[in-house]
N, C-alpha and C positions, 0 to 999 in steps of 0.2 A: 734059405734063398729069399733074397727081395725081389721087388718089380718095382721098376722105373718108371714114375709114373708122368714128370714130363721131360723127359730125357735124362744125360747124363746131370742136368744142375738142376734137376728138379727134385721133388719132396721124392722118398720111398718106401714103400709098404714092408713089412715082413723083418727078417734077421739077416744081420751081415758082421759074421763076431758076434761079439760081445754087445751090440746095441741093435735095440729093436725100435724103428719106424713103423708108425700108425697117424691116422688124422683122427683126433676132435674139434667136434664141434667147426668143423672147416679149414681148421689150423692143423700145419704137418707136425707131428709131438716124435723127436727121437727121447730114450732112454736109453740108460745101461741097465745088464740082467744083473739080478742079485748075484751077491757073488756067493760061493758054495761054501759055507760055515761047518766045519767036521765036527767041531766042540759041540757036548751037550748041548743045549739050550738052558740059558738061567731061568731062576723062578718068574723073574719078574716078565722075561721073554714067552713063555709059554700061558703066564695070565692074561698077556696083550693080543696071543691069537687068539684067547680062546676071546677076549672081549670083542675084537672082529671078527669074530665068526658068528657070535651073536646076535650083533649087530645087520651082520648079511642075510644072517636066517630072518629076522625080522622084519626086513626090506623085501624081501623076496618078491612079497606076493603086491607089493607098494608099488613098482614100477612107473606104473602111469599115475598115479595121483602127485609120486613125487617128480614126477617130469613137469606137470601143472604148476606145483604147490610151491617148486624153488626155481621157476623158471626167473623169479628176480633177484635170484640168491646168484645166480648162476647162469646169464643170460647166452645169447647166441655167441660164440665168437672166446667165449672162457675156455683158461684155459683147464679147468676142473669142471666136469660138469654136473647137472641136475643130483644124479647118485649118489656120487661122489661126495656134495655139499652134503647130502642127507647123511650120510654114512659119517662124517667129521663131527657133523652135530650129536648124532647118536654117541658115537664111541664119547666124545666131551662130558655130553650133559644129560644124559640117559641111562646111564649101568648103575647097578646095583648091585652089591653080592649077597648069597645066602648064607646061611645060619655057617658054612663049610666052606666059604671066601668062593665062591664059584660065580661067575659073573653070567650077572640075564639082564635084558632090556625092561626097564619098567615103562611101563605104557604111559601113567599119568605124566613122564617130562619127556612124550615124544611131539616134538612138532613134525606134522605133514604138511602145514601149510606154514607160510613165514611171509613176514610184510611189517608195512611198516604203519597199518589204518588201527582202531581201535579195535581190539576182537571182541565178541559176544560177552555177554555178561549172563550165565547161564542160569536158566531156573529151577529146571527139569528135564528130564530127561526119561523117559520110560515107553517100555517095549510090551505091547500087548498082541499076543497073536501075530499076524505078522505086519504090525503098523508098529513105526517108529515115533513116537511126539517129544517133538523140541519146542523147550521155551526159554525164551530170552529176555532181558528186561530192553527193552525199543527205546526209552529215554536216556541211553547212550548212544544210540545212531546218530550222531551228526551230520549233516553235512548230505554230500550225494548219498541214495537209496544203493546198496551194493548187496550181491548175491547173495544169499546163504549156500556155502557147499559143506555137506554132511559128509565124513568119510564111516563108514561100519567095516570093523576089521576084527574077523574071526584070526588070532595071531598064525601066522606059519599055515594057514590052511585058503584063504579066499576073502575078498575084501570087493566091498558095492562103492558107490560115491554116486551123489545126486549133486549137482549143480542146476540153480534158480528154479526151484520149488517155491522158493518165499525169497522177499527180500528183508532188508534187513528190520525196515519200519513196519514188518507185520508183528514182529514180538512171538511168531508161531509158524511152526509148521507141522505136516504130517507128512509122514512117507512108508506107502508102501511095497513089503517088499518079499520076495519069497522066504528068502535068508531068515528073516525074522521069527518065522514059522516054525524053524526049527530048533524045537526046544534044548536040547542038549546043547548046543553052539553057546559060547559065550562073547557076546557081540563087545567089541571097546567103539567107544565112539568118540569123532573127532569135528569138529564145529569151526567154520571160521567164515569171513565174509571176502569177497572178491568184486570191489569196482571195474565194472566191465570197461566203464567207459575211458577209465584212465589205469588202468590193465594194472591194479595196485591188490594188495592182499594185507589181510592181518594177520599176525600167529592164529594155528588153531589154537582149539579149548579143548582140552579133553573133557568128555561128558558122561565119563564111567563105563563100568563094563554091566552088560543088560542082559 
């Protein structure tokens, strides 16, 4: 069943047949439902869910950093949004498979944040107790002073992000945090900068796993 939501020539929510109405981002989006495939599935079909399903377990817990981080990938009014962008770039430019052709996300070619400013140029990166230290070389900052945003992302399990702790011409920051405390966790971290005033971003950096 649909709902009508401004009369009979308006957009519609829900199932009617074969196509399903919904809005994004503001925009009313009809589809058609897959159609029902009785055939096995081929090899090559069954590698591609497993590489998005992958890829979904690894977003999971990203939600809001990538709402942030691709909101210029993907702004108000797309008709793809925020998620959606991140999850295209991952399945592209992020899988890897192991020793047994099994596909997983590698961390070092995930961007969470994307832009089009210079990103960080990293120096360091290390985890003591529960304080994070980043360092960057500052004699690439050009131009306007922009954010430092840190993302720490324990994979599939809980993920922190600190925006404007430092900016970009300090070459340094620190960040404490409970996450970090706990030593079994193996923290990835992601590094990028964010111009507030002209609402622009870099690619993140990946800055290892700590």
């Amino acid at each position: 069943m649909a709902i009508l939501k401004g009369g009979i020539n308006g957009p519609f929510s829900g199932k009617v047949g074969s196509i399903v109405g919904y809005e994004l981002n503001g925009q009313a989006i009809i589809r058609s439902l897959p159609k029902v495939v009785k055939r096995a599935p081929s090899e090559l079909t069954l590698i591609n869910r497993m590489r998005m399903k992958v890829v979904s377990q690894f977003l999971r817990h990203l939600k809001a950093p990538i709402a942030f981080g691709y909101k210029n990938v993907a702004p108000k009014g797309s008709r793809i949004g925020t998620f959606q962008s991140a999850q295209s770039y991952l399945f592209h430019n992020a899988i890897d498979y192991d020793t047994e052709n099994v596909p997983y996300v590698n961390p070092e070619k995930v961007l969470v944040f994307r832009g089009d400013m210079v990103p960080p140029l990293l120096i360091n990166v290390e985890r003591r107790d529960n304080k994070l230290y980043v360092e960057w070389n500052k004699d690439v900052c050009k131009g306007y002073p922009a954010a430092v945003v840190v993302l720490a992302y324990v994979i599939e399990k809980s993920c922190a992000w600190n925006e404007g702790a430092a900016i970009s011409t300090d070459g340094k920051m620190l960040w404490e945090h409970a996450q970090f405390s706990i030593k079994e966790d193996q923290v990835h971290i992601y590094v990028g900068f964010y111009d507030m005033l002209h609402d622009k971003f870099s690619d993140s950096v990946y800055g290892g796993c700590v």
